[in-house]
Backbone as ProteinMPNN parsed JSONL, in Angstrom:
{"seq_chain_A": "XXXXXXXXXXXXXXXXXXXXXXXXXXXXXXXXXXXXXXXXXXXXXXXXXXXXXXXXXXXXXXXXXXXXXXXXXXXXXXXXXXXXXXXXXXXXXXXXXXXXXXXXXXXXXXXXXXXXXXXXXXXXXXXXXXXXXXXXXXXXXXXXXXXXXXXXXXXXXXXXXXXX", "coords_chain_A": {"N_chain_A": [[11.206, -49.67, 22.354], [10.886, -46.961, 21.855], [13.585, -46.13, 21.775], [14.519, -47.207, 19.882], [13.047, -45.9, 17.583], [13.989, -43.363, 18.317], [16.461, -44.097, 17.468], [16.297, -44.26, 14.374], [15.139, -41.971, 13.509], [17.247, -39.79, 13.757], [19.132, -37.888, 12.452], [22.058, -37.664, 10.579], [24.851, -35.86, 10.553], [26.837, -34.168, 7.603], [30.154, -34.496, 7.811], [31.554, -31.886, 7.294], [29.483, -29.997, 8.93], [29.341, -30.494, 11.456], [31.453, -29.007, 13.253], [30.018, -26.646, 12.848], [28.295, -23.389, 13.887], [25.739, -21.832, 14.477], [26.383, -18.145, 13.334], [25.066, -15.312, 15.81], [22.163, -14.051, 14.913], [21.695, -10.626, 13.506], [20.733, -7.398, 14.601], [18.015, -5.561, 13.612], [18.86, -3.003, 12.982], [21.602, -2.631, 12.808], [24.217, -4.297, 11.745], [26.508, -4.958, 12.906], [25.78, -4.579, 15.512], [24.573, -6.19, 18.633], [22.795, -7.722, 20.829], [23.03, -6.506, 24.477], [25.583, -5.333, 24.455], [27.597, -2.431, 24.625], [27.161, 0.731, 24.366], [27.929, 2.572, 20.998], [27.995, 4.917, 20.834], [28.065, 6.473, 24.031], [27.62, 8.853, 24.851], [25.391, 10.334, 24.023], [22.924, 11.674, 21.821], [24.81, 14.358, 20.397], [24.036, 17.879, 21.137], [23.765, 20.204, 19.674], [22.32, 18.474, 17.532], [20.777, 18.634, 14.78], [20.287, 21.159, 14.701], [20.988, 22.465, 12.337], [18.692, 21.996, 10.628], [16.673, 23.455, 11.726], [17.57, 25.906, 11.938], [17.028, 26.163, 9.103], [14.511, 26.23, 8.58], [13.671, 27.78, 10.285], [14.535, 30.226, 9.128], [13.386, 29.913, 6.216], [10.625, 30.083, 7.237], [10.589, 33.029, 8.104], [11.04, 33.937, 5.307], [9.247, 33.489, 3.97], [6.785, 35.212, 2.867], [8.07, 37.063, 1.376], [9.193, 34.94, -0.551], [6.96, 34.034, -1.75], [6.009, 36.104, -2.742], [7.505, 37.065, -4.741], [7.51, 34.628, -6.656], [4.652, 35.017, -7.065], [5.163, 37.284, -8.741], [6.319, 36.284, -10.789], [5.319, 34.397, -12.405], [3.271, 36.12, -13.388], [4.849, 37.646, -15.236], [5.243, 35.7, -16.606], [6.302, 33.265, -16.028], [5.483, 30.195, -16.825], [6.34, 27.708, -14.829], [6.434, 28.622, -12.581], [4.35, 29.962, -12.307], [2.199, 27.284, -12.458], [3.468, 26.111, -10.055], [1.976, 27.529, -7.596], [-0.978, 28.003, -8.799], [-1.075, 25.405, -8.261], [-0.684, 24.851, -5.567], [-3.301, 26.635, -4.643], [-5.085, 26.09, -6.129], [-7.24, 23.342, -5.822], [-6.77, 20.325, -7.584], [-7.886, 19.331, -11.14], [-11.131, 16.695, -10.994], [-12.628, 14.434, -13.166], [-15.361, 14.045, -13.105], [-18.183, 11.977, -13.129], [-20.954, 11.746, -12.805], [-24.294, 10.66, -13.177], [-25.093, 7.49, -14.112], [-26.926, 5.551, -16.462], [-27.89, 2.466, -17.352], [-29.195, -0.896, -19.074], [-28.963, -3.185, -16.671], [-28.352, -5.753, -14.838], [-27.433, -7.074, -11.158], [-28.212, -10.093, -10.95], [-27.507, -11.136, -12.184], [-24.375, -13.839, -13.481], [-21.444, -12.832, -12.913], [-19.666, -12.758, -15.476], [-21.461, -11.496, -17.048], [-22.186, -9.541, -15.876], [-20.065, -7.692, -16.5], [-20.082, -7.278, -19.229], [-22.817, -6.362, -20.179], [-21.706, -3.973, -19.065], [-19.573, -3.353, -20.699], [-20.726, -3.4, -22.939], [-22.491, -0.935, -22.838], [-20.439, 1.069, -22.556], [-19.354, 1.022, -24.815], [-21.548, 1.526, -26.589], [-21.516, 4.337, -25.819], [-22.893, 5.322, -23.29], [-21.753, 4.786, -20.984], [-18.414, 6.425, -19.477], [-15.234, 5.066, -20.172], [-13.894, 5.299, -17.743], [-15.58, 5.67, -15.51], [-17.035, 2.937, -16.381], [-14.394, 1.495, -15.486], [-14.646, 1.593, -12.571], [-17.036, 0.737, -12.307], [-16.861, -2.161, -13.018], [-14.597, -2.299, -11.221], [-16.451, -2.574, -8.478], [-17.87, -4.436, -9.751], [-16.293, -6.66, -9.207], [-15.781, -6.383, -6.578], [-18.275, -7.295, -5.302], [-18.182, -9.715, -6.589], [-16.259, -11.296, -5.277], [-17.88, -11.029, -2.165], [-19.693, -12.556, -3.2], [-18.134, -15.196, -3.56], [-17.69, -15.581, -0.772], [-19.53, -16.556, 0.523], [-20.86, -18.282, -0.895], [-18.483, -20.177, 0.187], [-18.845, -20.2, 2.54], [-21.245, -21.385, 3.2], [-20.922, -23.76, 2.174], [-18.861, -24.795, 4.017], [-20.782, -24.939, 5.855], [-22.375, -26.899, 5.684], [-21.269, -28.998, 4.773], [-20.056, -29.151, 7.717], [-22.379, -29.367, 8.874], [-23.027, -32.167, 7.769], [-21.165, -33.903, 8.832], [-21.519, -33.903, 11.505], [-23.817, -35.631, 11.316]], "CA_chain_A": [[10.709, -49.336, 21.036], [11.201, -45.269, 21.839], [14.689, -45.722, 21.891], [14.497, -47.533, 17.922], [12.335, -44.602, 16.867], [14.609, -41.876, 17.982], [17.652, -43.784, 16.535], [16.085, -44.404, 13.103], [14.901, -40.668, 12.977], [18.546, -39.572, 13.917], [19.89, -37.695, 10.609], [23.642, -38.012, 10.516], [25.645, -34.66, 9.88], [28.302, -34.296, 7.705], [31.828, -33.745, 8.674], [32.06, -30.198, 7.617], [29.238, -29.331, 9.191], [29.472, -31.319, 12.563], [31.844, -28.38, 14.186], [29.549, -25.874, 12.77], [27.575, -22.793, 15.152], [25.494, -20.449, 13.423], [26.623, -16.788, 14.112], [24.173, -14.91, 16.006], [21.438, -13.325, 13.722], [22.153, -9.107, 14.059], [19.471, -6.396, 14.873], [17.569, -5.229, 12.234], [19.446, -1.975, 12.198], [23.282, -2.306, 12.227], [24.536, -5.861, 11.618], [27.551, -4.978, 13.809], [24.682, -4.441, 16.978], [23.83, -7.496, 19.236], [22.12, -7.746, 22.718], [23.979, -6.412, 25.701], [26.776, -4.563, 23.497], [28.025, -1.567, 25.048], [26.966, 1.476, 23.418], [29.224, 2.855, 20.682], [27.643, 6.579, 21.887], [27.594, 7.173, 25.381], [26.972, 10.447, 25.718], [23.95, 10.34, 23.289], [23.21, 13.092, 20.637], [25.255, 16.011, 20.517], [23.578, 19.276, 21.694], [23.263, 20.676, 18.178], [21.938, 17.595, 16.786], [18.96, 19.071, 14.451], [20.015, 22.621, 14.644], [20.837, 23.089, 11.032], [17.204, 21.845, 9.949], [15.751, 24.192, 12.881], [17.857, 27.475, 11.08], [16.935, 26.678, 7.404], [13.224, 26.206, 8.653], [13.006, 29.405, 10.66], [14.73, 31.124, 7.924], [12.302, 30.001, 5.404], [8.986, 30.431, 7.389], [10.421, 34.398, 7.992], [11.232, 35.338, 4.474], [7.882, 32.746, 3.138], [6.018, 36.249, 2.646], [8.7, 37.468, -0.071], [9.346, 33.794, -1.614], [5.343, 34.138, -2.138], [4.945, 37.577, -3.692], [8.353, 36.995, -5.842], [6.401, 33.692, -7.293], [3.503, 35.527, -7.971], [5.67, 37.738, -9.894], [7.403, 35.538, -12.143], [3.695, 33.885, -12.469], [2.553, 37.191, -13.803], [5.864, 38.035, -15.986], [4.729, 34.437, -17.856], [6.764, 32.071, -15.889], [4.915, 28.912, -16.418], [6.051, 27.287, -13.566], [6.028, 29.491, -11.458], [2.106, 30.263, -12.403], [1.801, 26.258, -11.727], [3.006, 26.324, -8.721], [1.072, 29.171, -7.619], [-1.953, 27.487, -8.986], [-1.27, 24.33, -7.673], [-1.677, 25.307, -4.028], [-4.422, 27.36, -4.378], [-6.867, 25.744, -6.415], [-6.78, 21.624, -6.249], [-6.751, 19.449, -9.244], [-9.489, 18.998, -11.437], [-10.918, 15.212, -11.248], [-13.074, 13.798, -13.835], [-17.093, 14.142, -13.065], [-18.476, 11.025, -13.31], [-21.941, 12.49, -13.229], [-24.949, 9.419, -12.91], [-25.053, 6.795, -15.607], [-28.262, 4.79, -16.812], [-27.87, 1.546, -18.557], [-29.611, -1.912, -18.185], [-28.056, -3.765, -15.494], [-28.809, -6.608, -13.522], [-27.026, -7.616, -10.487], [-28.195, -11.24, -10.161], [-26.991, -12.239, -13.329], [-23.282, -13.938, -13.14], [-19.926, -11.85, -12.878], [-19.258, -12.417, -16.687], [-22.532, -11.079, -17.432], [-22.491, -7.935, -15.65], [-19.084, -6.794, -16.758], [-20.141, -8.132, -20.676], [-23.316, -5.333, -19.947], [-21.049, -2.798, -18.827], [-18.502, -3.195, -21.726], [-21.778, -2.851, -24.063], [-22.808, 0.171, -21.977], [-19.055, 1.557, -22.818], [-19.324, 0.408, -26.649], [-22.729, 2.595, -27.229], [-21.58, 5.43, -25.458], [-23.723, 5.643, -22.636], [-21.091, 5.293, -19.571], [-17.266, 6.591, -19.604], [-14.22, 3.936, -19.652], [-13.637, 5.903, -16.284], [-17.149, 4.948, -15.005], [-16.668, 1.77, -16.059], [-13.952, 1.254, -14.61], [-15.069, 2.314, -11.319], [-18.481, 0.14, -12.08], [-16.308, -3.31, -13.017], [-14.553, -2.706, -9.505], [-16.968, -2.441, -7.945], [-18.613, -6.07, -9.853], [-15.576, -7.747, -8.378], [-15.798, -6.728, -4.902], [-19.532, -8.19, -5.342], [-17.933, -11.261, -6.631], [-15.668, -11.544, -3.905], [-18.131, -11.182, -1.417], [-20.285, -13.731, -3.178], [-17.436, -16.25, -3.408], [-16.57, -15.648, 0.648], [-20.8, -15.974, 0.864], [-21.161, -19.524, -0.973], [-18.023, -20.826, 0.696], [-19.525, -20.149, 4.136], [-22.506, -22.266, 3.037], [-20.582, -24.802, 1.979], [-19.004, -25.448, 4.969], [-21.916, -25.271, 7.149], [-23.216, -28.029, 4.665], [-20.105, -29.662, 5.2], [-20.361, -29.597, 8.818], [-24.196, -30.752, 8.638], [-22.761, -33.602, 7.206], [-20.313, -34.371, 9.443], [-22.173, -34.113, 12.742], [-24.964, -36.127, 11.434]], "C_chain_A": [[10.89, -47.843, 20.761], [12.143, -45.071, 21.158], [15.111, -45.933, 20.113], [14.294, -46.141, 17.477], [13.43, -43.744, 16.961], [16.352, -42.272, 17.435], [17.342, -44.133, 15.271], [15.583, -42.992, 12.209], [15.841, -39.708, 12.906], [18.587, -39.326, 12.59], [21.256, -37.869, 10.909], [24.296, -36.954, 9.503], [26.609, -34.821, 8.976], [29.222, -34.115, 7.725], [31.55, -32.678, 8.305], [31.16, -29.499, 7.649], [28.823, -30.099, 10.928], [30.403, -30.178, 13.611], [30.702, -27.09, 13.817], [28.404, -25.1, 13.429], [27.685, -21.646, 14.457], [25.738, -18.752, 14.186], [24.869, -16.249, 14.612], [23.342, -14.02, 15.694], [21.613, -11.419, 14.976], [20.846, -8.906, 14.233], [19.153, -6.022, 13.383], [18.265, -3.755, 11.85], [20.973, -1.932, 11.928], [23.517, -4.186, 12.609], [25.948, -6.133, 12.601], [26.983, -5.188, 15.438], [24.316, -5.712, 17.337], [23.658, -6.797, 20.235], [23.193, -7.403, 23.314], [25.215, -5.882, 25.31], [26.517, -3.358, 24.476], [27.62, -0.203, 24.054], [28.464, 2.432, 22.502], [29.308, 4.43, 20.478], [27.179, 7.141, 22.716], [27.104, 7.728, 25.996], [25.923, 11.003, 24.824], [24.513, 11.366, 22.25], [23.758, 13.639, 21.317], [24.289, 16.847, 20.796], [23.116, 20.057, 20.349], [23.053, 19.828, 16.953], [20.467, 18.582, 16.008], [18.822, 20.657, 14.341], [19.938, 23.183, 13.817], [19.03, 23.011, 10.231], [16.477, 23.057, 10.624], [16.043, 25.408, 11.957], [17.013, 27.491, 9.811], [15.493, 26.978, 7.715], [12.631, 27.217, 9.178], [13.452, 30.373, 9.336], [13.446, 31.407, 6.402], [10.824, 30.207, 5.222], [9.612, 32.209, 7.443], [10.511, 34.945, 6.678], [10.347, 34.293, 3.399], [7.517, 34.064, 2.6], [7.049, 36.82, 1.337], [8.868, 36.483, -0.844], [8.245, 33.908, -2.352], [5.019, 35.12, -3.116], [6.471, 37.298, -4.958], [7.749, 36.0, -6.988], [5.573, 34.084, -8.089], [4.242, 36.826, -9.366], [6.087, 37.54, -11.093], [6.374, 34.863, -12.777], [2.943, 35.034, -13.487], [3.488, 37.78, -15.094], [5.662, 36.787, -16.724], [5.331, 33.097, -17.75], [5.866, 31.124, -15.789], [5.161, 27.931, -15.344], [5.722, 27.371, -12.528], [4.427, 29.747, -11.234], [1.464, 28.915, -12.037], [2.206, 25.65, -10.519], [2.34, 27.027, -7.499], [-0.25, 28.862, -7.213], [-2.252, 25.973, -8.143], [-1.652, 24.12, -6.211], [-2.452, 26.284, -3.781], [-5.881, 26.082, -4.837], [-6.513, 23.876, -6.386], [-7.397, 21.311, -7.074], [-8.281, 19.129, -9.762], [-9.928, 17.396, -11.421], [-12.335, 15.334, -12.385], [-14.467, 13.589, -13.128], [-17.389, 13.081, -14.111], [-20.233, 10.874, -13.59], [-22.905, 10.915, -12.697], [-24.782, 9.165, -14.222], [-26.645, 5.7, -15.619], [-28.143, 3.644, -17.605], [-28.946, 0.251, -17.992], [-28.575, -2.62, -17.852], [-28.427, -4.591, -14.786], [-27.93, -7.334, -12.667], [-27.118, -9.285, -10.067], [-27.648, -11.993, -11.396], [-25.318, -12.371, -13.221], [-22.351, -13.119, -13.809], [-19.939, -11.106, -14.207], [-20.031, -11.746, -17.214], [-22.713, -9.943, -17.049], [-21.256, -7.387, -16.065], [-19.168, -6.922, -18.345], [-21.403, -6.789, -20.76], [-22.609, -4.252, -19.849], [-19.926, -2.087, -19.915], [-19.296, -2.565, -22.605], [-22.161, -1.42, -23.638], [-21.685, 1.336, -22.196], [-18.724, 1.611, -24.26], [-20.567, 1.649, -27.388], [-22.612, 4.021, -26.503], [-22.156, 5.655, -24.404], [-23.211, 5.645, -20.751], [-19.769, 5.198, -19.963], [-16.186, 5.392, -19.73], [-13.879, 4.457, -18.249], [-14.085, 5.176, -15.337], [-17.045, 3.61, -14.927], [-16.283, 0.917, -15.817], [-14.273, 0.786, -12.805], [-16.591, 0.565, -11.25], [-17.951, -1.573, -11.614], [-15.466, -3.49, -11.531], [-15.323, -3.216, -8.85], [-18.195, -4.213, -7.961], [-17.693, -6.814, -8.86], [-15.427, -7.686, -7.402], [-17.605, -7.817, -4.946], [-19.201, -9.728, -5.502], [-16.955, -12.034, -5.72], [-16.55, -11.801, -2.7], [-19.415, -12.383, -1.346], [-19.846, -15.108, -2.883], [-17.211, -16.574, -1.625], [-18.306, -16.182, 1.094], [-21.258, -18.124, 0.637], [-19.478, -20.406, -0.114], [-18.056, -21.212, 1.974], [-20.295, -21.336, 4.17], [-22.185, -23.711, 2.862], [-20.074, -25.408, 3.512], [-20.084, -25.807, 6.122], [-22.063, -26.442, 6.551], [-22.729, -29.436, 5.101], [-20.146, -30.358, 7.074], [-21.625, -29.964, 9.854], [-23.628, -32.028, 8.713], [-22.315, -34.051, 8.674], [-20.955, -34.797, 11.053], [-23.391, -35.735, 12.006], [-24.551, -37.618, 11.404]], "O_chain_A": [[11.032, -47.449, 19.603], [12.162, -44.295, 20.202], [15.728, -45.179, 19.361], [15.176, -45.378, 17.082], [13.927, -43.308, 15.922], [17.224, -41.46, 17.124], [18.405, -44.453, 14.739], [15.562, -42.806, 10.993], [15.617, -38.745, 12.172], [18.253, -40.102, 11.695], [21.337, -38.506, 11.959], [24.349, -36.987, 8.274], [27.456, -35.644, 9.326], [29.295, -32.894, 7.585], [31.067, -32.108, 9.283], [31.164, -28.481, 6.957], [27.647, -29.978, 11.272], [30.176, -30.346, 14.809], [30.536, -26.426, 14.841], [27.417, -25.797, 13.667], [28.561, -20.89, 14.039], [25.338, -18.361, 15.282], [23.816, -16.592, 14.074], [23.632, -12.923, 16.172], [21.635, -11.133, 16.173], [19.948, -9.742, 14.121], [19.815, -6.149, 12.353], [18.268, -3.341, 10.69], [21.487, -1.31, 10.998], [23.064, -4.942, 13.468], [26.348, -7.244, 12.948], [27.581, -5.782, 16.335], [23.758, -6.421, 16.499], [24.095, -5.696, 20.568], [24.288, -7.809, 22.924], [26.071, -6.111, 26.165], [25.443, -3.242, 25.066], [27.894, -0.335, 22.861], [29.527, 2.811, 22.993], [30.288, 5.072, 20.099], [26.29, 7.991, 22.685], [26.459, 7.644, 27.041], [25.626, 12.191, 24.948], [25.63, 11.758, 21.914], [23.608, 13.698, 22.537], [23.253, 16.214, 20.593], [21.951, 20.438, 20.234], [23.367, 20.104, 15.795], [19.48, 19.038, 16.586], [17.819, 21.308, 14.049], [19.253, 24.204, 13.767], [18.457, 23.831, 9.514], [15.635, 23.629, 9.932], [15.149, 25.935, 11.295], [16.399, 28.488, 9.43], [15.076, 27.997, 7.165], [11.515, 27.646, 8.887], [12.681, 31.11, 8.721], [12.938, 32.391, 5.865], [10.078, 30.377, 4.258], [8.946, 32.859, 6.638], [10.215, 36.129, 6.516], [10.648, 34.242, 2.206], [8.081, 34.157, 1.511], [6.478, 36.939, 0.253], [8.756, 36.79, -2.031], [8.366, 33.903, -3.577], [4.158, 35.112, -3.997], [6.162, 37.414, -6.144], [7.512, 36.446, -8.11], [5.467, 33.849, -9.292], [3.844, 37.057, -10.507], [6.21, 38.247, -12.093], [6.607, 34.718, -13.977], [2.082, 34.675, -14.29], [2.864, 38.379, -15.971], [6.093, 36.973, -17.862], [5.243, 32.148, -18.529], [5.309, 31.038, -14.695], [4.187, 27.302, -14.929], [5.066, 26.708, -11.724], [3.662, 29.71, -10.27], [0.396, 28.958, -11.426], [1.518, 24.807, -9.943], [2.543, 26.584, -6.369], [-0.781, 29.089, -6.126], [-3.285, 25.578, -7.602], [-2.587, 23.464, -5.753], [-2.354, 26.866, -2.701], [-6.882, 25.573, -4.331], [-5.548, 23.369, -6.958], [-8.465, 21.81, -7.428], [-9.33, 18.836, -9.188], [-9.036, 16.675, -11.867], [-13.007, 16.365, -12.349], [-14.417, 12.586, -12.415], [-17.118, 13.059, -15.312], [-20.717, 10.078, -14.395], [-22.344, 10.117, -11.946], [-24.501, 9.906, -15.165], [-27.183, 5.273, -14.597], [-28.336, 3.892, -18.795], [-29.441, 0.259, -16.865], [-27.515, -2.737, -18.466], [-29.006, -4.137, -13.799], [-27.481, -8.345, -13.207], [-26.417, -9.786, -9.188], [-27.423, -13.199, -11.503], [-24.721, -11.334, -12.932], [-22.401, -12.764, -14.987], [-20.07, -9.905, -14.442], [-19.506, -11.102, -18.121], [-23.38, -9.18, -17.747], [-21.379, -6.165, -15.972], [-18.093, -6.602, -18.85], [-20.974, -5.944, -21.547], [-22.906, -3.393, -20.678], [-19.542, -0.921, -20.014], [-18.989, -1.483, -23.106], [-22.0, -0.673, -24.603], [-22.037, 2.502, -22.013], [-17.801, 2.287, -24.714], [-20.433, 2.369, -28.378], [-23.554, 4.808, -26.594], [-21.94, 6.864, -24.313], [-23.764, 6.111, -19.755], [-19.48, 4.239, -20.679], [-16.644, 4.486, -19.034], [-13.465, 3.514, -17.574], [-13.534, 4.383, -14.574], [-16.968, 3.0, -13.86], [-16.818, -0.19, -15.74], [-14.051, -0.251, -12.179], [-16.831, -0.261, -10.37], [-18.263, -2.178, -10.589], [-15.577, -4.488, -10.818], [-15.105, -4.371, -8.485], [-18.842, -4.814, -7.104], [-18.12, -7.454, -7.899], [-14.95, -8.669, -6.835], [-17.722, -8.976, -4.549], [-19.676, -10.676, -4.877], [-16.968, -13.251, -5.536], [-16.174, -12.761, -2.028], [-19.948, -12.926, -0.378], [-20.495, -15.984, -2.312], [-16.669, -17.607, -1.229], [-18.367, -16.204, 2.324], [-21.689, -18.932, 1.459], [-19.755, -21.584, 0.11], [-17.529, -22.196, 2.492], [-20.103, -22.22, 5.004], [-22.877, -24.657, 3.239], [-20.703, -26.284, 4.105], [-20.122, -26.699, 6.969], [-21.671, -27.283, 7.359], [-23.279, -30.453, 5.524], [-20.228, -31.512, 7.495], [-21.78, -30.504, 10.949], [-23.772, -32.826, 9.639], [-23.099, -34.494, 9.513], [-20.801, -35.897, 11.583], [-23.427, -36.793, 12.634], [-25.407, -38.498, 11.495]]}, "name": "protein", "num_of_chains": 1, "seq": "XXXXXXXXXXXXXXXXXXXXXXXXXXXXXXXXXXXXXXXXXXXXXXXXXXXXXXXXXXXXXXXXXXXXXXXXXXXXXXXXXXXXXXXXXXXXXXXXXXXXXXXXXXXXXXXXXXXXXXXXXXXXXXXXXXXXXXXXXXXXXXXXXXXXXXXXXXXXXXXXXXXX"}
């Protein structure tokens, strides 16, 4: 009865792909590279692999101290870019002060209901679209961790059942 089974599950190729033998998948970096290949550079890096990056980089940390004060010059003569880059690594960016916000709010009421509050809360002025941004995140991780909270429950429930 085996022998039925495994000839009724038998697929049956056809011809033009009956001589067919899939090439052997490459390396992920050169598609020419397989296993056990010979290397196609022996004698490894060169000796002054990396040297040009090494020059420009000493070059540019010794003459940093004049790139710097020339900057501030052209910064001071009214180049605007120059004055924002200047500025830009000194002082970091301003963000948006979010400050505290006060509205009514209740957490136990559902999803739609606290982000339907928060919109109103956004409508009368009383917290930023920023804010409430930030606030409506912050509903849907809640509703995420409610959904991951009743699906727990369920299965226990589930596997109440099942034992009993």
């Amino acid at each position: 009865m085996d022998q039925q089974n495994d000839q009724e599950t038998e697929v049956e190729q056809p011809d033009w792909l009956k001589n067919y033998t899939p090439a052997p998948s490459p390396s992920r970096g050169n598609p020419n590279w397989h296993k056990g290949m010979r290397s196609p550079n022996p004698s490894g890096k060169p000796a002054d692999f990396g040297v040009a990056r090494t020059k420009i980089t000493k070059l540019l940390l010794e003459n940093a101290g004049g790139i710097l004060e020339r900057q501030i010059e052209k910064a001071l003569e009214g180049d605007s870019a120059a004055a924002q880059l200047i500025l830009s690594r000194v002082i970091a960016p301003l963000k948006s002060d979010s400050g505290r916000v006060k509205f009514d709010f209740d957490a136990s009421l559902p999803i739609s209901a606290q982000v339907e509050k928060v919109l109103e809360a956004v409508a009368t002025g009383k917290v930023s679209p920023e804010v409430a941004q930030q606030i409506v995140g912050a509903i849907g991780t809640l509703s995420s961790v409610r959904a991951t909270e009743e699906l727990e429950q369920r299965i226990v429930q589930l596997e109440a059942k099942a034992v009993n």
